[in-house]
C-alpha positions in Angstrom: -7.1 26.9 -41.2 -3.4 28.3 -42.7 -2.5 29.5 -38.9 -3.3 26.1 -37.1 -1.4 24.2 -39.8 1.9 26.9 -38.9 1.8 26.8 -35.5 0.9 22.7 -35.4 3.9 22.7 -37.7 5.8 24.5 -35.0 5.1 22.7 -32.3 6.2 19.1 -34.2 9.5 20.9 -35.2 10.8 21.2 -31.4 9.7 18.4 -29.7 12.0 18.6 -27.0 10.8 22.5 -26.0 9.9 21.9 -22.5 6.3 23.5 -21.3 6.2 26.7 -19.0 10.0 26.2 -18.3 9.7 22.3 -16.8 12.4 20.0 -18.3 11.1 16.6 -17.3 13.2 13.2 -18.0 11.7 12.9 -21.4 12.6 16.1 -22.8 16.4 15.2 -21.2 16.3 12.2 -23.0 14.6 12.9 -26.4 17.7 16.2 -26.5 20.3 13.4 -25.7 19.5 11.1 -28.3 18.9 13.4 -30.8 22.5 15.0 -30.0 23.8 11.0 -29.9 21.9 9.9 -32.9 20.3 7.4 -31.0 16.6 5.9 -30.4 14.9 8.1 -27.6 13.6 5.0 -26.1 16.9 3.6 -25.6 18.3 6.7 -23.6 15.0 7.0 -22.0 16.0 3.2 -20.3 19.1 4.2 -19.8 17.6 7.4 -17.6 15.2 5.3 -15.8 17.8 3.1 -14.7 19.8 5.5 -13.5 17.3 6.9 -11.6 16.5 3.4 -10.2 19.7 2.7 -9.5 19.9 6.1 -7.5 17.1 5.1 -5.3 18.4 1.6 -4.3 21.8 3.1 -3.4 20.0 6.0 -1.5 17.8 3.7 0.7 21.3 1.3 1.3 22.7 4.6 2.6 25.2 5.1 0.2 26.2 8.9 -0.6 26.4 9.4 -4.4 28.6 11.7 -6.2 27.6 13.0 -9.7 31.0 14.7 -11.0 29.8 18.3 -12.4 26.4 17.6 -10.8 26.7 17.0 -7.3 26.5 15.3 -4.5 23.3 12.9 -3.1 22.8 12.0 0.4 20.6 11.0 3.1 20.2 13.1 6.1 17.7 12.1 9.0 15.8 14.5 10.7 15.0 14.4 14.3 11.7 14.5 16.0 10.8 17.6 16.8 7.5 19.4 18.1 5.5 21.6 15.5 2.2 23.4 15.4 -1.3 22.5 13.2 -1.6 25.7 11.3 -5.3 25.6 11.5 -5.7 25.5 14.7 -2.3 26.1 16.5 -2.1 22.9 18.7 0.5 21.3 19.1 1.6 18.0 17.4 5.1 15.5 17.2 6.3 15.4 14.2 8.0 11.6 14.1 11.8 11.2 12.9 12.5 10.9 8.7 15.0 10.6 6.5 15.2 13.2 3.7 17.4 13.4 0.4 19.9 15.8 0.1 21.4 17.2 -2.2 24.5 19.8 -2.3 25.5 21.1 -5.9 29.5 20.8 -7.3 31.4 24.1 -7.6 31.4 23.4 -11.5 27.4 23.5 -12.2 26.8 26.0 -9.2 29.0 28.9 -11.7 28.0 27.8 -14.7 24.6 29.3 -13.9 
C-alpha cells in the first residue's frame, strides 16, 4: 500500500508532465499559469481563443505570423490522379486546401 501512496504522490506533484512525450493545450496552459500565477482555466480560455481565432483568420485567407513561432498559411492543392492501394486503380483526387506551416529561424535553432 506504502508504494501506491509514493508514486500516486508523484504523479499529483507534476501535473503538467505530459504522457509518452505529447504536450497537449492543457499541459501548455496548466505550465503557463503556474509560471504567471494565474487560474489555469483562465489561460486555458485564453488558448482556446487563440486557436479560434487562428481558424477564422485561416478560412478568410489571411496568412498568420507568430514572431519566434512561425508562419501559418493556406496553400491549395490541385487535382491530381492517384492510385487505391488495395487494388491499384485509379482514382481523382478532388482539389483542397491544406494548412501550412513554415517555422521562424529563431525556434528552428533553438532545437
Amino acid at each position: 500500500m506504502a508504494v501506491k501512496k509514493k508514486a500516486a504522490a508523484k504523479k499529483k506533484a507534476s501535473p503538467v508532465k505530459a504522457a509518452s512525450g505529447v504536450v497537449t493545450l492543457k499541459h501548455i496552459a496548466a505550465e503557463i499559469a503556474a509560471a504567471h500565477e494565474m487560474p489555469k482555466n483562465q489561460v486555458q480560455g485564453v488558448l482556446d481563443g487563440f486557436v479560434e481565432l487562428l481558424g477564422k483568420k485561416l478560412r478568410k485567407g489571411d496568412k498568420i505570423r507568430v514572431p519566434s513561432l512561425g508562419i501559418f498559411v493556406v496553400a491549395k492543392r490541385a487535382a491530381r490522379m492517384g492510385r487505391n492501394p488495395a487494388t491499384g486503380e485509379a482514382i481523382k483526387i478532388k482539389a483542397s486546401k491544406k494548412v501550412r506551416f513554415r517555422v521562424a529561424k529563431d525556434l528552428k535553432e533553438s532545437i
